[in-house]
C-alpha positions, 0 to 999 in steps of 0.5 A: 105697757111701760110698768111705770107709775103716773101721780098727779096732786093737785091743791087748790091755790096751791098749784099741781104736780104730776110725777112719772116714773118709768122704769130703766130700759135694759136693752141698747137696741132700741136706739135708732141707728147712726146717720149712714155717713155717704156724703164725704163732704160732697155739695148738694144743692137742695130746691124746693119751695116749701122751706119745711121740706127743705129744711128736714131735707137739709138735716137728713142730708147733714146727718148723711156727711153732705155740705147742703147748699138750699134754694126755694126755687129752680130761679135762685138755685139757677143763681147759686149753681152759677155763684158756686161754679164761677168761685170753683165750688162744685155743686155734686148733685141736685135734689129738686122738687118739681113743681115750683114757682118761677123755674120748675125743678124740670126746667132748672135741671135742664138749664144746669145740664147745658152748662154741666152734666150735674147728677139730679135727682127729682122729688115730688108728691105729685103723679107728674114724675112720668113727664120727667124723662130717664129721671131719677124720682123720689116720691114724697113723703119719703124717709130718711132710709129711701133718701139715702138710698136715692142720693147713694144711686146718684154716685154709684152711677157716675 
């Protein structure tokens, strides 16, 4: 597919060497794109208990212009929203799982609303999504194409 070569020598005792060559690509359009800069250093406050989630999430958003600000769950989200307001530092939107051990990403977004009206926007692998009343719903798995457009609607509606 690749008009290119692959040579394996091996010796006994003396060990192998596998080479590969590949031709030199002549097109630039197979690059994938530049990250989409919507953030404009906006703070995100990202929940979810699976830290691999999280942490792809994280680096999506990153490479979006956002300031990422991670918890593993609506209870130590609850706390860091709290830390951030009291020192003057906004939260501008919320990107939550819904299921989670000790506050559910339901019950963390409602606590934060009594205080502020925050937008949040939930994600979930699960079909329980219609429970969550007027919300904002992106299902998992998702890419990086529809995160961006989700955290995107989160500003255009303010």
């Amino acid at each position: 597919q690749c008009h290119g070569t692959l040579r394996i020598e091996s010796e006994v005792g003396k060990g192998t060497v596998i080479s590969i060559d590949l031709p030199q690509a002549k097109q630039t359009n197979c690059l994938a794109p530049e990250p989409e800069d919507i953030g404009g250093r906006k703070t995100v406050l990202l929940v979810d208990d699976d830290s691999s989630v999280r942490s792809l999430v994280a680096y999506q958003l990153q490479d979006m212009g956002f300031h990422v600000v991670e918890a593993e769950d609506g209870s130590q989200a609850l706390d860091l929203f709290d830390r951030q307001r009291a020192r003057g530092l906004p939260i501008d939107a919320i990107l939550t799982d819904v299921r989670m051990p000790r506050m559910d990403g339901p019950s963390f977004v409602r606590q934060v609303h009594s205080r502020e009206p925050v937008p949040a926007l939930f994600m979930t692998g699960y079909a329980e999504a219609a429970e969550i009343n007027d919300a904002k719903v992106l299902n998992k798995p998702f890419e990086e194409q529809a995160l961006a457009a989700a955290v995107r609607s989160l500003f255009s509606d303010r």
